[in-house]
LUMSE-64517 format. One record per residue (C-alpha): x, z, y; residue in one letter; residue number from 1. Coordinates in pm, 1 decimal. Example, Ala and Ser with C-alpha at 12.3 -4.5 7.8 and 13.67 -1.06 7.14 Angstrom:
% LUMSE-64517
+----------+----------+----------+---------+-----+
|       xx |       zz |       yy | residuo | num |
+----------+----------+----------+---------+-----+
|   1230.0 |    780.0 |   -450.0 |       a |   1 |
|   1367.0 |    714.0 |   -106.0 |       s |   2 |
+----------+----------+----------+---------+-----+
% end
This chain:
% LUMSE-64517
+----------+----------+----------+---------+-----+
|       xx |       zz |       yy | residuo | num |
+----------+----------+----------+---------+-----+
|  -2507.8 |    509.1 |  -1048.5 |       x |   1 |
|  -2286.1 |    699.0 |   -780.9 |       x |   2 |
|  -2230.2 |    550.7 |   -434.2 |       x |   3 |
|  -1903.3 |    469.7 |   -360.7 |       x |   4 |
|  -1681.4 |    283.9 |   -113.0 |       x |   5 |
|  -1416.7 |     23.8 |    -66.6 |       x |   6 |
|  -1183.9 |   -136.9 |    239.9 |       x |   7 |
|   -901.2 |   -445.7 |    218.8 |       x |   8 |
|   -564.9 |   -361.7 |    414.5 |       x |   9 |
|   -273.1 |   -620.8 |    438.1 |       x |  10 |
|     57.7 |   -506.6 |    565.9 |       x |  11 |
|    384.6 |   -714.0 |    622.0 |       x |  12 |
|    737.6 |   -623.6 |    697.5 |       x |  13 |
|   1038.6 |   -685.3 |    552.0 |       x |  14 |
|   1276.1 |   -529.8 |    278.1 |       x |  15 |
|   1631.8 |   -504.9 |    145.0 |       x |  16 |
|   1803.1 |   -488.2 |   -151.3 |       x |  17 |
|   2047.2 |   -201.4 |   -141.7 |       x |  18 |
|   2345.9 |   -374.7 |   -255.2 |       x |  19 |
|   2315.8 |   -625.0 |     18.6 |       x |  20 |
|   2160.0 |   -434.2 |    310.5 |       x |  21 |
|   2193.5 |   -702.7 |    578.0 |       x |  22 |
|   2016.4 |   -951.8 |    418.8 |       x |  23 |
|   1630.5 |   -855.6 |    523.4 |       x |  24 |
|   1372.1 |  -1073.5 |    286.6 |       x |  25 |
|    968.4 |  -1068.6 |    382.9 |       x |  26 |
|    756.4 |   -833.1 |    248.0 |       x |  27 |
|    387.4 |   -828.4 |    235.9 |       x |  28 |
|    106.5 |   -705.7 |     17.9 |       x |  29 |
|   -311.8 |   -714.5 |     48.2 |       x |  30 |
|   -491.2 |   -461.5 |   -120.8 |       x |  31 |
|   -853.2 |   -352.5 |   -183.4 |       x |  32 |
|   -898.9 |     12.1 |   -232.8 |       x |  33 |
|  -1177.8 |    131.4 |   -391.3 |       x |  34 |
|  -1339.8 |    516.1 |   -417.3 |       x |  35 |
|  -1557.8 |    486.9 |   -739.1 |       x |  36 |
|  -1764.0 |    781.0 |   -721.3 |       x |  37 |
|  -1776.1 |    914.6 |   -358.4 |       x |  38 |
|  -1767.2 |   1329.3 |   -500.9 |       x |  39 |
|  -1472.8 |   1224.4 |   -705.1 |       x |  40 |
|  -1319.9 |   1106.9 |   -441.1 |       x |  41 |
|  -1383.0 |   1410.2 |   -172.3 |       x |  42 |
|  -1175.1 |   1602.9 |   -515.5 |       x |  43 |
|   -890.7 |   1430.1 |   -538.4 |       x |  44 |
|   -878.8 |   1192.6 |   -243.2 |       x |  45 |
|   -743.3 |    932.5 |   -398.9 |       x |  46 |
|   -812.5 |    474.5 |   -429.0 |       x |  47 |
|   -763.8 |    293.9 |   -671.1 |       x |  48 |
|   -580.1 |    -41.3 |   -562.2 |       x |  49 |
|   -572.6 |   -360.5 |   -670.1 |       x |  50 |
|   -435.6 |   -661.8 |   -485.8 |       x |  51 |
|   -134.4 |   -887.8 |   -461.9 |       x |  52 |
|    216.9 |   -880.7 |   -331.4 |       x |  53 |
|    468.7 |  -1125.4 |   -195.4 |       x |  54 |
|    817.4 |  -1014.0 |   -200.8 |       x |  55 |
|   1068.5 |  -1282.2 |   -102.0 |       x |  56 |
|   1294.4 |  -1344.9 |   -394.0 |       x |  57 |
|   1093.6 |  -1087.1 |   -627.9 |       x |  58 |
|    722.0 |  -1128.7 |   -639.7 |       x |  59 |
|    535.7 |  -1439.2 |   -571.9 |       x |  60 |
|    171.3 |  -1364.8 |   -514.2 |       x |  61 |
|    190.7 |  -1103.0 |   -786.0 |       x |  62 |
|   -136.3 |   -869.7 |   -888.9 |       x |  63 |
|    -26.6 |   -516.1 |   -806.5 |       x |  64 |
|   -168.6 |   -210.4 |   -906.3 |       x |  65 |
|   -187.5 |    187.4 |   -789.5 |       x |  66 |
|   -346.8 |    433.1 |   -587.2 |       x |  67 |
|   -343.8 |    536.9 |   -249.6 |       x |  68 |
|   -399.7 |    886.3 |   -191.9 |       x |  69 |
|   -592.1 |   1047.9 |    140.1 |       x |  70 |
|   -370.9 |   1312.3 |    233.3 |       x |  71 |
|   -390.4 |   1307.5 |    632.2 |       x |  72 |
|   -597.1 |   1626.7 |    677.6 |       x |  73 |
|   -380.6 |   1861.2 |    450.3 |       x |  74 |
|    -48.6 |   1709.8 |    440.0 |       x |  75 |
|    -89.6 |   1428.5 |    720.4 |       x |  76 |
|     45.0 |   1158.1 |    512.0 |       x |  77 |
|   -113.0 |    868.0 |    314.0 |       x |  78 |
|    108.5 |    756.2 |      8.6 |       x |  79 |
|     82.3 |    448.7 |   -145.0 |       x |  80 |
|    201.8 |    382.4 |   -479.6 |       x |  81 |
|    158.8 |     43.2 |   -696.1 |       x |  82 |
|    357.3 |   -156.5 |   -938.8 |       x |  83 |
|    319.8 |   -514.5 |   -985.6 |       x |  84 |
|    541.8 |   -773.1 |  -1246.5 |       x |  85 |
|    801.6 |   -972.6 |  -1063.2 |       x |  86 |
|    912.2 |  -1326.1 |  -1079.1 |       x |  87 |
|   1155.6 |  -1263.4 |  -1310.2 |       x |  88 |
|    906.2 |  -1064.8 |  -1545.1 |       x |  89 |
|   1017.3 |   -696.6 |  -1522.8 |       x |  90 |
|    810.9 |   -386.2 |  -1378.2 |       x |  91 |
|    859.4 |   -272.0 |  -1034.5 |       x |  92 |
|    673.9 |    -20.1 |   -826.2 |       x |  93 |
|    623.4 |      4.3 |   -431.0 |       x |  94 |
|    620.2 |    370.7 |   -322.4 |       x |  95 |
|    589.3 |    465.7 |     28.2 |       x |  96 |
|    427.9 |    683.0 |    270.7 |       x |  97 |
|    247.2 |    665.1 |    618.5 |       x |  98 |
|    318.6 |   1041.7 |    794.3 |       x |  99 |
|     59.7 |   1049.7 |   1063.3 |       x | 100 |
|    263.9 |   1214.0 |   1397.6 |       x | 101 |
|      9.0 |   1368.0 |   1659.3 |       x | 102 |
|    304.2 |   1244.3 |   1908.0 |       x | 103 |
|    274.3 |    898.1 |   1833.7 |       x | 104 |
|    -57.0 |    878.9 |   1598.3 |       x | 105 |
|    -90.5 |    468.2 |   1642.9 |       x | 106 |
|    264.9 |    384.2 |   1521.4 |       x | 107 |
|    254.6 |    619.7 |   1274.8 |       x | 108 |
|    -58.0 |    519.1 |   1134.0 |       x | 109 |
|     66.8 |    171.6 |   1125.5 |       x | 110 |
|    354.0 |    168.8 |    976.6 |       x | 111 |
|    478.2 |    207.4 |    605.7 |       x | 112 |
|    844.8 |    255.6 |    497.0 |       x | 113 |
|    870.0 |    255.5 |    104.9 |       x | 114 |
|   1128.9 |    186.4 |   -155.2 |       x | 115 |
|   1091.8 |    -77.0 |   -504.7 |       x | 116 |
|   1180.9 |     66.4 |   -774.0 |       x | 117 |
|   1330.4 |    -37.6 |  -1130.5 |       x | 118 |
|   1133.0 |    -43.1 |  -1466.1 |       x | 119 |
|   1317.3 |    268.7 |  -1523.5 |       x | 120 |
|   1262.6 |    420.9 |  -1175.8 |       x | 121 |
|   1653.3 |    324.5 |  -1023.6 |       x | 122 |
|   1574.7 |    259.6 |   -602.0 |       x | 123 |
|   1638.4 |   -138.8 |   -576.7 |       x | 124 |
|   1535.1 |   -199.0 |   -251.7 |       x | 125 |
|   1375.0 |    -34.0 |     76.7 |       x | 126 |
|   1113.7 |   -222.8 |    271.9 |       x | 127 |
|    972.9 |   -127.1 |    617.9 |       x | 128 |
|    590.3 |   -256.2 |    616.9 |       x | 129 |
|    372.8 |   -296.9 |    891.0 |       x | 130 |
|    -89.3 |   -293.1 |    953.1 |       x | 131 |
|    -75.8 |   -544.3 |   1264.1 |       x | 132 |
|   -386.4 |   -367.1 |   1476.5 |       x | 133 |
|   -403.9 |   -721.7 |   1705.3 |       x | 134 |
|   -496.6 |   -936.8 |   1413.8 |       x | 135 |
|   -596.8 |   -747.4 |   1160.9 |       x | 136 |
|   -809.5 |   -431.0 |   1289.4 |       x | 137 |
|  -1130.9 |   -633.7 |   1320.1 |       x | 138 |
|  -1113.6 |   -813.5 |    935.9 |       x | 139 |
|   -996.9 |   -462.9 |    835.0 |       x | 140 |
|  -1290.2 |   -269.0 |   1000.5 |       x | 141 |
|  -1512.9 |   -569.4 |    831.0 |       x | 142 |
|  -1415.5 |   -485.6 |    526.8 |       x | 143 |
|  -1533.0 |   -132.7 |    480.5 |       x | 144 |
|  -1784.0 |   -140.8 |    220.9 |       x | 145 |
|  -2038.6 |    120.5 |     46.4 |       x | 146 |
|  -2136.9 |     73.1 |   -297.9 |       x | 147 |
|  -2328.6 |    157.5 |   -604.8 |       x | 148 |
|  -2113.1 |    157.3 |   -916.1 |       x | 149 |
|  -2204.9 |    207.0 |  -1256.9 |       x | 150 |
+----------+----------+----------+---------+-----+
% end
């Protein structure tokens, strides 16, 4: 068995559809990201996610799944990229990135902009997603986990 580790995140925000880009719709996923094998994971820095998603009009408490990829020390950026089944019963896929900035590391740490994509990869929507540090920082420091997995 090889030790690994986990940790739940939940960001909200909201998105839009490009064809109608005044009318904002909420946005909000929780994931669980989970490092298997703890060398694997110092190779190619990367979580497996699993979770669910609420998209207004799109995805009602949907299972998602993807990867987020630990990027901050070489490229300073964390992207996150996960496709779920919507309402309506077609693929789409979240892909975004945090870019840490050393002149404002909270905010950028915090805050996710992405884009939804089509089955076939055609940019649908753009969301702006957000980690709330009041509420969520202590749950999200509680949920840090080390593991043995087989």
């Amino acid at each position: 068995m090889a030790p690994g580790f986990s940790f739940r995140e939940t960001m909200s925000g909201s998105y839009w559809r490009l064809e109608t880009p005044t009318d904002e719709r909420a946005i909000a996923f929780t994931i669980d990201a989970r490092a298997a094998d703890l060398r694997r994971f110092a190779r190619d820095k990367t979580w497996r996610i699993t979770g669910t998603v609420d998209a207004e009009g799109l995805a009602t408490r949907q299972a998602l799944e993807g990867t987020l990829a630990f990027r901050l020390l070489d490229e300073r950026r964390l992207p996150y990229r996960f496709q779920f089944v919507g309402d309506d019963g077609k693929d789409y896929e979240l892909s975004g990135q945090k870019e840490w900035s050393g002149l404002a590391p909270i905010e950028s740490m915090t805050l996710l902009p992405a884009s939804l994509y089509d089955a076939d990869g055609a940019e649908l929507a753009r969301a702006t997603l957000r980690f709330d540090l009041r509420s969520d920082l202590g749950s999200w420091m509680k949920s840090f986990r080390i593991h043995l997995f087989s």
